[in-house]
N, C-alpha and C positions, 0 to 999 in steps of 0.2 A: 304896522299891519297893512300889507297890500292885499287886493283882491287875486292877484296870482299866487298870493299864499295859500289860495283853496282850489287851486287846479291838480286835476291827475286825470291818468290815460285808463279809458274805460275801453276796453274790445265791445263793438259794436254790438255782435252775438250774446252779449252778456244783459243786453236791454232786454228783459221781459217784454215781449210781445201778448201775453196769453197771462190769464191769473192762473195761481194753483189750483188743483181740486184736489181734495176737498180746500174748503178754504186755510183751514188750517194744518195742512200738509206741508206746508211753507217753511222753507228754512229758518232757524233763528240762532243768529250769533249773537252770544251774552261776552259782555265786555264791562269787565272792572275799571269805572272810570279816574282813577287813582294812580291805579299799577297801569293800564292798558292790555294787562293779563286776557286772553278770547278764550272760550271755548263754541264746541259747534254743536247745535239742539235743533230741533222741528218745534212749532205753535205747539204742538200738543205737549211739551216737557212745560209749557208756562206755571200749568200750576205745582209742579215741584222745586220751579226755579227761585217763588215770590215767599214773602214769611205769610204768616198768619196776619191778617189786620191791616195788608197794606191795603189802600185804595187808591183802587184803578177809575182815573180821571175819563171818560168817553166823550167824544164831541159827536152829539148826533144831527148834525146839518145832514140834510140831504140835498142830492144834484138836481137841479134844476134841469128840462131842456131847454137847452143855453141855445143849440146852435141851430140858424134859420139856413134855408135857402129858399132862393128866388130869382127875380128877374127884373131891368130897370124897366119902368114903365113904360108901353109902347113898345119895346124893345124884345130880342129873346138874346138880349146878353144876362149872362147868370151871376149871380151874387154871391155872396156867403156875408151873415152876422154872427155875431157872438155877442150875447149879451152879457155884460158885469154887472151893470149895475139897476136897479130900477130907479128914479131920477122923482119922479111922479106917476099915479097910473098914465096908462099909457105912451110914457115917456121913459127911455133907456137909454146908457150910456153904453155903448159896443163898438168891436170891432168889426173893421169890412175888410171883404175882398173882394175886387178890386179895388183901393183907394183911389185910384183915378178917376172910376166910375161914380163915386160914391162923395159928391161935390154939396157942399150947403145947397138947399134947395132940390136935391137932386128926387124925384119920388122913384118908391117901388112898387112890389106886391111879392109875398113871401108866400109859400105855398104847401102843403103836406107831398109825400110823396108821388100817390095820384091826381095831384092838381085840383082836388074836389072843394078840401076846405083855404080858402085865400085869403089875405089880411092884406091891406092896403098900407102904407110908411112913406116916410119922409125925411129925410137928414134936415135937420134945424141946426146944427151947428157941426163945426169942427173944432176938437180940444187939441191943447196946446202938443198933448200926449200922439195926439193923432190918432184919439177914438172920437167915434161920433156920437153927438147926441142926435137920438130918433126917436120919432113920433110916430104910434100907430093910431089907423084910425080907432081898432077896437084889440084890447091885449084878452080878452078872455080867451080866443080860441090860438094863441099862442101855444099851451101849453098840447095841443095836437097837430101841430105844426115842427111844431121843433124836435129835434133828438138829443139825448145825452150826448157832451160834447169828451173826446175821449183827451187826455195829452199830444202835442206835435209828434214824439218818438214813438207813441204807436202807432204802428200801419195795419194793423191786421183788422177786420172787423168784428166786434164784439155779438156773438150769434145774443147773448143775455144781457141787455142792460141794467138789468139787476146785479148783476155782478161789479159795476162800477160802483156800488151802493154799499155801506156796512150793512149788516141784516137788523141794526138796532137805530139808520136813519128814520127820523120823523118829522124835522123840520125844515122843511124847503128853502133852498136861497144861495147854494155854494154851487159857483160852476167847474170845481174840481174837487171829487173826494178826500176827505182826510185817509190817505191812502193805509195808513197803518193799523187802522180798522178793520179795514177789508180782510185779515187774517181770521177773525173771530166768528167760531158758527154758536149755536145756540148749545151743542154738546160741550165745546169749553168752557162758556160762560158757567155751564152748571157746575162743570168740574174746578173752575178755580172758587167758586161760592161752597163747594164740597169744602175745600182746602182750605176754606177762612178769609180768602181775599172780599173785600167788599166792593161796590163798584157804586159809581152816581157819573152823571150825565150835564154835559154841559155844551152852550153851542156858538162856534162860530162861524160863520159862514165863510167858504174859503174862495178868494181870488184867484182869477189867472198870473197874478205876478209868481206865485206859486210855481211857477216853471220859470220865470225871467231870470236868467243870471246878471250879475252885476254888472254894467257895464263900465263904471268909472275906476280907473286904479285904485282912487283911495275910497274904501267901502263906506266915508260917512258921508260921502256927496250921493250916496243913494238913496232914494226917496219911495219910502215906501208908503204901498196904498194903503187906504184904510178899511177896514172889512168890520161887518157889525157881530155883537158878540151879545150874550145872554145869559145870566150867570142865576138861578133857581135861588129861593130861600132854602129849599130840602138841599142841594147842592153845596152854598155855603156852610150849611148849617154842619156837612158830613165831611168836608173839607177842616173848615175850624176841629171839630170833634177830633180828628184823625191826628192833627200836629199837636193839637194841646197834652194827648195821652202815651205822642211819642210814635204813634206808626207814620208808616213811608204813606208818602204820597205817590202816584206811578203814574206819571201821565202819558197815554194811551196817543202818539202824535203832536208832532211840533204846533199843529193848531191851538189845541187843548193847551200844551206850553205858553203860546205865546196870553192866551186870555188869561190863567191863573196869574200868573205874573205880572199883568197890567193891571188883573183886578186886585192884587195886593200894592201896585203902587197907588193905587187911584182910590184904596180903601179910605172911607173919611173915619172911619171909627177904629181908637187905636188899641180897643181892646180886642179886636179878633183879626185873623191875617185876614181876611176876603170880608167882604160883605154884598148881599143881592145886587144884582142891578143889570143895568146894558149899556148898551150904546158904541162907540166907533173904535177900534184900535188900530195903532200905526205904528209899534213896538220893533225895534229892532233891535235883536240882541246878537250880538255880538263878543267873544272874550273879552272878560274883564267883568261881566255883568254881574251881580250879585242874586242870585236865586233865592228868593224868600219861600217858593211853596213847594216845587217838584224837590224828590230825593230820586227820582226812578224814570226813565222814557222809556218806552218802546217806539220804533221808530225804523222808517224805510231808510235804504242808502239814496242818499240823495245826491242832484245833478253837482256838478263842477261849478267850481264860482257864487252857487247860490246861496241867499240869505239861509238857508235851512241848514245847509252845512257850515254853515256860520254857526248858526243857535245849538247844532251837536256839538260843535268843538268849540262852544265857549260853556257849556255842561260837563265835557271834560278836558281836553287839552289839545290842540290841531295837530300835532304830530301823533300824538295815540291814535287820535281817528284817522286821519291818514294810513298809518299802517293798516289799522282794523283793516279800513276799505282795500290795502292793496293785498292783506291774503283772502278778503272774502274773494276777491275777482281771482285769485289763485285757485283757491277752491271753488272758483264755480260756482258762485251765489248769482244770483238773480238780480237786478239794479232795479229800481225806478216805481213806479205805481202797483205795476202788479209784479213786483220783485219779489224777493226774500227780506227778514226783517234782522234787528238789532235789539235787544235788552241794555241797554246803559244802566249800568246798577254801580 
């Protein structure tokens, strides 16, 4: 298995720029992950495509404003952070721009758009990775300083940052949406709950590696981050319920993927597949994995080389998905965040 076994040529025009409207107007190609058999649906056919009973896994992180701008101090040279991770209050693990600017020691002040509200910072360290750890003087007025931070391949500006948002986010902490959410308005959800689908909620907070493609030939010298996760007792409890009486599980996003599946390795009790809990994941699946919980994904097309298109075509087989991906780009699907999506069933 090399990492150029998940490369393919994407037409550039084919990157969504803009989400659908409505949200679930959005194309959806269902793909028998067996045969590789497609056919072509919009969000709205979901609840004719699901049985009765399946449940649909949700991961309701929501985005943080990630991304600062500012100025070094003394200075009117301009900055850019990106925060990942919170480290301690007032202490963040993020990315800069400029790196050169941006030296241990170095101070700032980060600023809203009219320059009214300012927060004072500091690099205290450089990681090996080549993010910085930063110290603010005070993090509470961060969160009116910052903007939702969008993907590198969009250029366009987002007039709604709510639209980066699923409509069912509630819990803060990911600096990139679980993009295959963002299909569902409040009128589907009723409709696949009409239909018998059931649904429960679970959360991981999603990283910027989230866009990294691989950069080492061989895909197991990559290292992946760790991102925190939070798995409900109601959640467990609906998850167990579901495989013991034999329905699908459908999970709603490779995020959601990745937690069910760490929280069934990491289960200590071996009479139920999950049980409550949280804390870090660093899960990389890859073909060959053994899937203890999902039978179902929904799921955006994802970039070239990356872990995600790893973890769809070790769900079903990399030349199925391969193709998949090369007549969706024939027909004119939509790629990446606010793309069109996929049913793996």
């Amino acid at each position: 298995m090399l990492t150029s076994d998940y490369d393919y040529h994407l037409p550039p025009h084919l990157i969504a720029q803009t989400p659908a409207e409505p949200r679930d107007s959005a194309r959806l190609m269902v793909m028998d992950r067996h045969s590789g058999e497609v056919s072509h649906h919009r969000f709205t056919d979901l609840p004719d495509l699901l049985r009765p009973g399946d449940l649909l896994v949700f991961n309701d992180s929501r985005v943080f404003p990630a991304r600062l701008r500012g100025r070094l101090k003394g200075s009117d040279r301009g900055i850019e952070l990106l925060l990942l991770s919170r480290v301690e209050r007032n202490t963040w693990s993020a990315l800069v721009k400029p790196g050169r600017r941006m030296r241990r020691g170095a101070e700032f002040v980060v600023t809203d758009e009219s320059g009214s509200v300012q927060v004072k910072g500091q690099v205290m360290d450089v990681e090996e990775s080549g993010s910085r750890v930063v110290r603010f003087e005070d993090e509470s007025n961060l969160k009116c300083i910052g903007v939702v931070p969008l993907p590198p391949y969009i250029h366009e500006t987002l007039d709604d940052p709510e639209r980066y948002q699923t409509i069912y986010a509630r819990t803060e902490g990911s600096v990139a949406a679980p993009t295959a959410g963002l299909h569902f308005t409040q009128r589907l959800l009723d409709r696949l709950a009409d239909a018998g689908a059931r649904k429960t909620f679970v959360t991981l907070h999603v990283g910027w590696d989230s866009f990294k493609p691989v950069q080492s030939d061989d895909p197991s010298e990559h290292k992946m981050h760790s991102e925190h996760w939070s798995l409900s007792q109601t959640a467990a409890d609906e998850i167990n319920r579901a495989k013991s009486e034999g329905r699908r599980i459908i999970s709603v996003g490779t995020t959601a993927v990745r937690l069910l599946e760490h929280a069934a390795i990491a289960n200590p009790d071996p009479k139920t597949l999950v049980s409550a809990g949280s804390g870090w994941v660093d899960l990389f699946i890859t073909p060959g994995f053994e899937f203890k919980v999902i039978d179902g994904l929904v799921t955006n097309f994802h970039l070239p080389k990356s872990t995600l298109l790893m973890l769809v075509s070790a769900f079903s087989e990399t030349d199925r998905i391969l193709r998949a991906y090369k007549t969706a780009a024939d027909e004119g699907y939509r790629f990446y965040s606010f793309g069109d999506g996929m049913l793996i069933q």
